[in-house]
C-alpha positions in Angstrom: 0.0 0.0 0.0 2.6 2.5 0.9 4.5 1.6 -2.5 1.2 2.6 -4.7 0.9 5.5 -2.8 4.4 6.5 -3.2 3.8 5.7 -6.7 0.7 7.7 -6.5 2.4 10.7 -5.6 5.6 10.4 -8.3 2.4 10.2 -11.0 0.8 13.6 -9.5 3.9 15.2 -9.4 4.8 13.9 -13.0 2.0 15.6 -13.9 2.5 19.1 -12.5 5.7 18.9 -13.9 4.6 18.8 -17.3 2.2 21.2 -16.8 4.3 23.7 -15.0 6.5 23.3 -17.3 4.0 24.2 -20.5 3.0 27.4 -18.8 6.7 28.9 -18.7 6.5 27.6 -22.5 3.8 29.8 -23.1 5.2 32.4 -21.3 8.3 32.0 -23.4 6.6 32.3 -26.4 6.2 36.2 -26.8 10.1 36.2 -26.7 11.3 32.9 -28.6 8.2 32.1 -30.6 6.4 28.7 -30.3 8.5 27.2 -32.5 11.5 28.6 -31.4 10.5 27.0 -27.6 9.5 23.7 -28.7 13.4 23.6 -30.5 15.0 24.4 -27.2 13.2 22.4 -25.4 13.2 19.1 -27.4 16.9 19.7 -28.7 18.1 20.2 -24.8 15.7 17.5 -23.3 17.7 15.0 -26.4 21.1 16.4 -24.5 19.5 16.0 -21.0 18.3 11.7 -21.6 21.5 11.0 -23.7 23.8 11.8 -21.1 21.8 10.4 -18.5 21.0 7.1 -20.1 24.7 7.1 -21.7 23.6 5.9 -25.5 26.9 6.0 -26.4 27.9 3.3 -24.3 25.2 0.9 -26.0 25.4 -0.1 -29.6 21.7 -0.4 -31.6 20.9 -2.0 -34.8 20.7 -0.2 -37.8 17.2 -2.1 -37.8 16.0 -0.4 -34.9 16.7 3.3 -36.4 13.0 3.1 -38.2 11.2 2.3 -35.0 13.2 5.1 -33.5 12.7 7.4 -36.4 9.1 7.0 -36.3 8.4 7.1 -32.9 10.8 10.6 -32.6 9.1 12.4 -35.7 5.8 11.6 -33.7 6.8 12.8 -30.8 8.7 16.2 -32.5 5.3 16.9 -34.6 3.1 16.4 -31.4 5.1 18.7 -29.3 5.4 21.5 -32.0 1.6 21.7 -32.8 0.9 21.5 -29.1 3.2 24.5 -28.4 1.4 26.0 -31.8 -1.7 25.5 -30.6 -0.9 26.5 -26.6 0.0 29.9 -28.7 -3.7 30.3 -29.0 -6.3 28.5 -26.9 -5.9 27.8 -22.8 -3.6 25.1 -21.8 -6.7 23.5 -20.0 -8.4 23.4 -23.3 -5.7 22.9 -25.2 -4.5 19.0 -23.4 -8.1 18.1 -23.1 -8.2 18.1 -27.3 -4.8 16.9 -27.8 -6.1 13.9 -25.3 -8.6 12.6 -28.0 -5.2 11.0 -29.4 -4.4 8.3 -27.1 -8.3 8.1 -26.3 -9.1 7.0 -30.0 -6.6 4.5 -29.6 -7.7 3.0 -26.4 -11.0 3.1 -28.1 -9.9 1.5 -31.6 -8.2 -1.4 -29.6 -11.3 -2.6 -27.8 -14.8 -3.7 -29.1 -16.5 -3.4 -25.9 -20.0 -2.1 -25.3 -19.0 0.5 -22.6 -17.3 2.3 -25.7 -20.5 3.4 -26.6 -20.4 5.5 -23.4 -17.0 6.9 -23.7 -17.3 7.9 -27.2 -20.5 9.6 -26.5 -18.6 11.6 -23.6 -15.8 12.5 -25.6 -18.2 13.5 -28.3 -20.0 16.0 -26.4 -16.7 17.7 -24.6 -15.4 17.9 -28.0 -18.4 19.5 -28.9 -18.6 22.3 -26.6 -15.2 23.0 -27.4 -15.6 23.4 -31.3 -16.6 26.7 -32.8 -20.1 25.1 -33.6 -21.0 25.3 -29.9 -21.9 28.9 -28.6 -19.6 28.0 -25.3 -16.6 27.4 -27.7 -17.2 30.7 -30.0 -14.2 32.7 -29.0 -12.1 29.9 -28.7 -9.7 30.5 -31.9 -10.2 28.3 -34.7 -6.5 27.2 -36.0 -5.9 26.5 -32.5 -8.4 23.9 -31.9 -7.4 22.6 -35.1 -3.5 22.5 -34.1 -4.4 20.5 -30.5 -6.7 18.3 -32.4 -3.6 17.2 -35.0 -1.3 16.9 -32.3 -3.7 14.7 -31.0 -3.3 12.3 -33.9 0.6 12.2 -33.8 0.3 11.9 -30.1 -1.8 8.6 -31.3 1.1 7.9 -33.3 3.2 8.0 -30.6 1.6 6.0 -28.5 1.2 3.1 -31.7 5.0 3.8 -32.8 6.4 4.0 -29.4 5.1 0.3 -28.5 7.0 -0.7 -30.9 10.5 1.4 -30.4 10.5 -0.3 -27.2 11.2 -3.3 -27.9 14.9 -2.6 -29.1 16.2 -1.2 -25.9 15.9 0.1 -22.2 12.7 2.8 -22.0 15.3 5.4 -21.6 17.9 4.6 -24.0 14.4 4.5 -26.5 13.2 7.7 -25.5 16.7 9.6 -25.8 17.1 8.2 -29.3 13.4 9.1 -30.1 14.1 12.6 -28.7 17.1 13.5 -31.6 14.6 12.1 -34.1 12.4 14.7 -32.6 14.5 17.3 -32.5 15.1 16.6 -36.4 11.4 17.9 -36.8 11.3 20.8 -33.9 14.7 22.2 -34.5 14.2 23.1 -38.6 10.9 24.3 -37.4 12.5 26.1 -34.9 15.4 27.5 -36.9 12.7 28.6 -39.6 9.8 30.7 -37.5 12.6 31.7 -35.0 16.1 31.7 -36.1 17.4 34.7 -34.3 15.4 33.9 -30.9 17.1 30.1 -30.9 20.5 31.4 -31.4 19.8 34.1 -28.5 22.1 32.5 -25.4 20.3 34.5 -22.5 17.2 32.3 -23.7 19.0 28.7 -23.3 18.6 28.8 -19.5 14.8 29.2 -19.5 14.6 26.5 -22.7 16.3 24.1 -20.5 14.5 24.6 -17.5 11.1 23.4 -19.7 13.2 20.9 -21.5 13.8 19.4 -17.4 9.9 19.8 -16.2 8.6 19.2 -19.1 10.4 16.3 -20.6 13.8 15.1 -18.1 11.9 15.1 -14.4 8.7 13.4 -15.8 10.0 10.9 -18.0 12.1 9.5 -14.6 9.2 10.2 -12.4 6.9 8.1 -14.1 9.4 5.3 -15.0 9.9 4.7 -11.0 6.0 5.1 -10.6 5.2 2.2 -12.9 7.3 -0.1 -11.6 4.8 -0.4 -8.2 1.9 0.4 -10.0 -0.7 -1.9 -12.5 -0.8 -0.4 -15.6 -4.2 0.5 -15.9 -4.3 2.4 -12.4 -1.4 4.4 -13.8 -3.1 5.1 -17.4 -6.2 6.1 -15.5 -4.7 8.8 -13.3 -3.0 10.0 -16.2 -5.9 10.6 -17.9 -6.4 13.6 -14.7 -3.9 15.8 -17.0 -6.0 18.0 -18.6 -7.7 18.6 -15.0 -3.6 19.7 -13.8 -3.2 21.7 -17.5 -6.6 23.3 -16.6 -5.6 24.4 -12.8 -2.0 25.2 -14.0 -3.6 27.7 -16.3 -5.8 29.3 -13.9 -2.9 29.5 -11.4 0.3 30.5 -13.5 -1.1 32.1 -16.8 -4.6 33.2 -15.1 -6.3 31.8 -17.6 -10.2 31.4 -17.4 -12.8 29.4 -18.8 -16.8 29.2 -18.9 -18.7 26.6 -17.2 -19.5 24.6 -20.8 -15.6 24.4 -21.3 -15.2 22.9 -17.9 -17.9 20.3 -18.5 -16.2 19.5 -21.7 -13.1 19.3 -20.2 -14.6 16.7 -18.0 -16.3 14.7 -20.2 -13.1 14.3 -21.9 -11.3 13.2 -18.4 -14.1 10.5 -18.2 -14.0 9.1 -21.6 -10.3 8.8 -21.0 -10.6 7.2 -17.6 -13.8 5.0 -18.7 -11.8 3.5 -21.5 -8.9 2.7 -19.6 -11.0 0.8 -16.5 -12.9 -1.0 -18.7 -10.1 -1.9 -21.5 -8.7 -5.8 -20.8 
């Protein structure tokens, strides 16, 4: 018991982490562009896991690189539409429609009749968060848009990154997967924000997201899982939009209406539905 609730707590504070961590990024972004943050951050965080899981002391298989490229690209695209879209909607709102990703796949992987139930809950949260619902009408457009295709390369992720693990340790995997991802954030990077990148006072600030947001999580929840069944930890993850949403009220004193809560939580119990009731 006092393993899970250690385990409980690494989890929670995975997930502030994160979420902290995206609201400096925002923060960042009238000074190094979106673009130009997501390069920093996914180019250090690629430093940061290298060193600490020591890839050059392991030799992979040129097979493997595919896998890893793959699963990297996915995880570079779903980070810099994120950060694109965090540039124009709440972060509350913003991880509850980038959530529909891993939900479709939880979704497309079972045939059970409870799915009925989560898909109708995630149908009406994204509802009220699309322009044709009245709650959702000053949301910005291309910014629901962006959170809703970093959704499906976060879906990607998840597929591609089942498969990248099984050609090494989870870290060496992710460090590898990071360069690949910083092959896709950095040109973006270099191209919206060339100048802002290459501005030294900012590398402090892009490695302080690139270690809450990406460093400090990934180790957190790696220690979490090992006491913890895997569908206790997938449904407490599925609480993240509910951390983005507070994170934004507390650090970028963000508001939302009373629709965009409820869709929020619809979204959190589709997520969490489809996880308890999955095999």
């Amino acid at each position: 018991m006092r393993a899970l609730l250690s385990s409980l707590g690494l989890i929670l504070a995975a997930m502030f982490s994160i979420q902290l961590g995206a609201s400096i990024a925002k923060q960042l972004f009238p000074v190094a562009g979106a673009a130009g943050t997501t390069a920093l951050r996914v180019t250090m965080a690629a430093i940061l896991l290298s060193v600490v899981a020591k890839i050059w002391k392991h030799n992979i298989s040129w097979k493997s690189l595919p896998s890893f490229a793959a699963y990297g690209i996915s995880l570079g695209s779903m980070n810099l539409l994120f950060y694109f879209a965090l540039e124009r909607i709440p972060l509350g709102i913003a991880v509850a429609l980038e959530f529909t990703g891993p939900l479709a796949v939880a979704l497309f992987s079972s045939k059970k009749s409870w799915d009925i139930l989560w898909v109708l809950l995630a149908g009406i949260g994204i509802y009220l968060l699309l322009p044709v619902s009245p709650s959702a009408s000053h949301l910005d457009v291309i910014g629901i848009l962006l959170a809703l295709a970093a959704g499906f390369f976060w879906a990607l992720y998840i597929i591609f990154g089942q498969k990248a693990a099984k050609h090494g340790s989870s870290l060496q995997v992710t460090a590898w997967g990071m360069w690949f991802a910083a092959l896709v954030a950095l040109p973006g990077g270099i191209y919206f924000n060339s100048a802002e990148i290459k501005d030294i006072s900012l590398w402090p600030m892009g490695l302080g997201i690139a270690i809450l947001s990406s460093a400090l999580p990934y180790s957190l929840e790696m220690k979490a899982m090992r006491n913890m069944p895997t569908k206790t930890f997938g449904i407490l993850m599925s609480m993240e939009p509910a951390v983005a949403t507070l994170m934004g009220i507390l650090v970028l004193k963000e508001t939302l209406s009373v629709p965009q809560w409820i869709a929020i939580a619809c979204i959190i119990a589709a997520s969490a539905g489809s996880t308890a009731t999955a095999k």
